[in-house]
C-alpha positions as CSV (number, residue, x, y, z in Angstrom):
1,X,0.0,0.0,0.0
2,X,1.5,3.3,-1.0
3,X,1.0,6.1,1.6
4,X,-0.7,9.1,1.0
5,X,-0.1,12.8,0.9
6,X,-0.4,14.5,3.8
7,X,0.3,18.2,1.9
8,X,2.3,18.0,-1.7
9,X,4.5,21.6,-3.0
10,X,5.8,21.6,-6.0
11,X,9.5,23.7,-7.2
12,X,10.0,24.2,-11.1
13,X,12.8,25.3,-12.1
14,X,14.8,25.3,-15.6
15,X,13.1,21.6,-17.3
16,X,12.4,19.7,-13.4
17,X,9.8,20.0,-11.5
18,X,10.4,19.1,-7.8
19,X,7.6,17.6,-5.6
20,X,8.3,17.4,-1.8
21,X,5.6,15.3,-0.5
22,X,5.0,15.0,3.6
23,X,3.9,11.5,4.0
24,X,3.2,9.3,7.1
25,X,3.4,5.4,7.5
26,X,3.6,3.2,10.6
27,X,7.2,4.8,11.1
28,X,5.9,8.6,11.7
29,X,5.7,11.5,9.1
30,X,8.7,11.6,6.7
31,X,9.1,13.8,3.1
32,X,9.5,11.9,-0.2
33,X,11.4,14.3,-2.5
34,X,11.1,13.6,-6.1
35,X,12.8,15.2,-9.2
36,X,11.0,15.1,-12.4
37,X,13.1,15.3,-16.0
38,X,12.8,14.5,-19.0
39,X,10.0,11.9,-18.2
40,X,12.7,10.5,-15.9
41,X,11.6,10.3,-11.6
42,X,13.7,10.0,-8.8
43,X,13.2,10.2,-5.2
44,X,14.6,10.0,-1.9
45,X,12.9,9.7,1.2
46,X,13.8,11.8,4.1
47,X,12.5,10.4,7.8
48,X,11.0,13.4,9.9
49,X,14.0,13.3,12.7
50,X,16.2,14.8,9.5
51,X,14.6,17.6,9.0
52,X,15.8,20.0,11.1
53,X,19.5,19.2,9.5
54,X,18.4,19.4,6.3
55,X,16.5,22.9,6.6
56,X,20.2,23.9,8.3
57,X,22.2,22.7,5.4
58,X,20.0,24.3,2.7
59,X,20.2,27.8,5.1
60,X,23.8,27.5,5.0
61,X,24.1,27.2,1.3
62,X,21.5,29.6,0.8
63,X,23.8,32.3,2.6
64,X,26.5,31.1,0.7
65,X,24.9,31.2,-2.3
66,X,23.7,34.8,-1.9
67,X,27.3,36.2,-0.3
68,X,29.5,34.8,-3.2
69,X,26.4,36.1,-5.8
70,X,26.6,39.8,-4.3
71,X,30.4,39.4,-4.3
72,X,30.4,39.1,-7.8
73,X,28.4,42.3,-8.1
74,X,30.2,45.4,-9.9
């Protein structure tokens, strides 16, 4: 049995669309993250304890991201 969405987003961006899915089974509430390209899906699953990590990570590549973009700024 394939468990249900709880509350589905979707990213696009360039030719992917993104889906991040919140999902719960017998294990508690986890995120299925898939990629969508060229007809092509992949997904990783991401349990709900790993969350707060992963929201810290994308933060601190979103800082960098922005620092080394206004760096490059005439």
């Amino acid at each position: 049995m394939v468990d249900p969405e709880i509350q589905t987003e979707s990213i696009k961006t360039q030719n992917k669309t993104f889906l991040v899915d919140l999902k719960k089974n017998h294990n508690g509430f986890y995120l299925k993250i898939s990629e969508w390209s060229n007809s092509k899906k992949s997904s990783v699953f991401l349990p709900a304890e790993g969350i707060n990590r992963m929201i810290e990570i994308l933060e601190e590549y979103k800082n960098r991201i922005e620092v080394e973009s206004d760096s490059g700024k005439s």
